[in-house]
C-alpha positions, 0 to 999 in steps of 0.5 A: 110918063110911061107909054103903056100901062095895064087898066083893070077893073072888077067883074062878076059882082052879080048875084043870081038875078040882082045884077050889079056893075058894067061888065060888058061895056068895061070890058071893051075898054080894059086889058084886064078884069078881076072876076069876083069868086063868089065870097064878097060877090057872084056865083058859079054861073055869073063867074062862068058869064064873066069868063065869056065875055072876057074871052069875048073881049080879050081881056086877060082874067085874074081872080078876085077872092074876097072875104065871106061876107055877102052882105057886107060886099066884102068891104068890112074887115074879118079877125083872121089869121094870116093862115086863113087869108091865105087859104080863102084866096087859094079856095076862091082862086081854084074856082075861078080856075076851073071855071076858066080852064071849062071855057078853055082860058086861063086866069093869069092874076090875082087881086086880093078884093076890098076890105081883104086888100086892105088888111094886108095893107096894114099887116105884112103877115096877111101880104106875106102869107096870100103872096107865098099862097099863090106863089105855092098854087103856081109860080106863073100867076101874078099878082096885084098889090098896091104900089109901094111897101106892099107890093116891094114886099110881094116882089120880094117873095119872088112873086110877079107884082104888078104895082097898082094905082087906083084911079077912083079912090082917094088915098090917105097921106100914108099911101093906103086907099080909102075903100068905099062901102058903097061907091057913088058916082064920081066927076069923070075928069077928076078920075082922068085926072088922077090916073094921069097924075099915076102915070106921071109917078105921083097921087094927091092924098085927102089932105094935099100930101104929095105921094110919090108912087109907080105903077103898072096897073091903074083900077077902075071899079065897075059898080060905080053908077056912072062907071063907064062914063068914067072909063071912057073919060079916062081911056080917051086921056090916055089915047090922048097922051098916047099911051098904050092899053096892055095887059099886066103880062104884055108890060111885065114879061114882054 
């Protein structure tokens, strides 16, 4: 089992004054936070909120571009080329830099959202394409992928990967998550449980499959109604194990 691992969760998922997600409290317990852009969710002032509180805290920022679909929380898939994905991820990501760069941070990562993560899943084109994107917009920029074929092909580009295991969400017998269109509370020590189960390089699919898998981040997703329930639950098992909570860069380049 490795002694440190990075534990990201989502952020500025707001909008306006509907207020979404646990960014504070999630905050004080993850090493880093996927900000929304404002296309799936948020807008100028909540991404400008999110960048605060995580100077406040911190965490390491990384951009999280979405598809442009407000309504359906960027969780429905979109006919797009590989061209397109790339270019939204590179508009949403620009923002967020300028963003962070006006409250004197910088944003180190990047992690496609929702239903697009999950397209590039399935279609090496879409992983290609937004990896030499972010590549092209800066070298120095990681990026989150999940763990296995996606990733090994994003760090096959001469991309800086971090390979993500997600706590939360169930995984199919080929390896892909199962997004949720609207997440619901889940057992806390369940959740634990699996993250543990990332650490120790394995995840049981919806069927029992056994997948072999090795990660340097692991995802908590902050609209879950019981979400920091969840993550102190999780956070106290790694304490507990005595594994140590870093950033992606802090366990990838030292």
């Amino acid at each position: 089992m490795p002694t440190r691992i990075d534990l990201n969760a989502d952020a500025g998922e707001s909008l306006g004054r509907w207020k979404l997600g646990h960014d504070s409290e999630l905050m004080t317990h993850v090493t880093s936070v996927n900000v929304a852009c404002g296309y799936h969710a948020s807008d100028p002032v909540t991404m400008r909120d999110s960048v605060r509180t995580a100077v406040a805290t911190n965490t390491a920022i990384g951009a999280h571009p979405g598809l442009p679909d407000l309504v359906g929380f960027g969780r429905r898939r979109m006919a797009l080329r590989p061209d397109e994905a790339a270019q939204l991820v590179l508009y949403q990501t620009g923002a967020l830099q300028a963003t962070a760069r006006a409250e004197g941070a910088e944003v180190v990562h990047v992690k496609p959202h929702g239903a697009l993560y999950g397209m590039a899943l399935t279609d090496p084109d879409i992983t290609t394409a937004i990896t030499e994107a972010v590549l092209r917009l800066d070298p120095d920029l990681m990026i989150f992928w999940l763990a296995g074929p996606t990733a090994d092909l994003a760090r096959s580009l001469g991309a800086t990967v971090a390979r993500e295991g997600f706590a939360d969400l169930e995984y199919t017998d080929e390896g892909h998550i199962i997004v949720e269109p609207e997440p619901k509370a889940k057992d806390p020590d369940a959740v634990a449980q699996q993250a543990v189960d990332l650490l120790d390089g394995h995840v049981t699919s919806t069927t029992g499959k056994h997948l072999d898998v090795e990660v340097d981040t692991i995802c908590l997703h902050g609209d879950r109604p019981n979400a920091v329930e969840i993550c102190e639950a999780l956070v106290r098992r790694l304490d507990d194990l005595g594994v140590e909570r870093v950033t992606a860069a802090q366990l990838l380049r030292g």
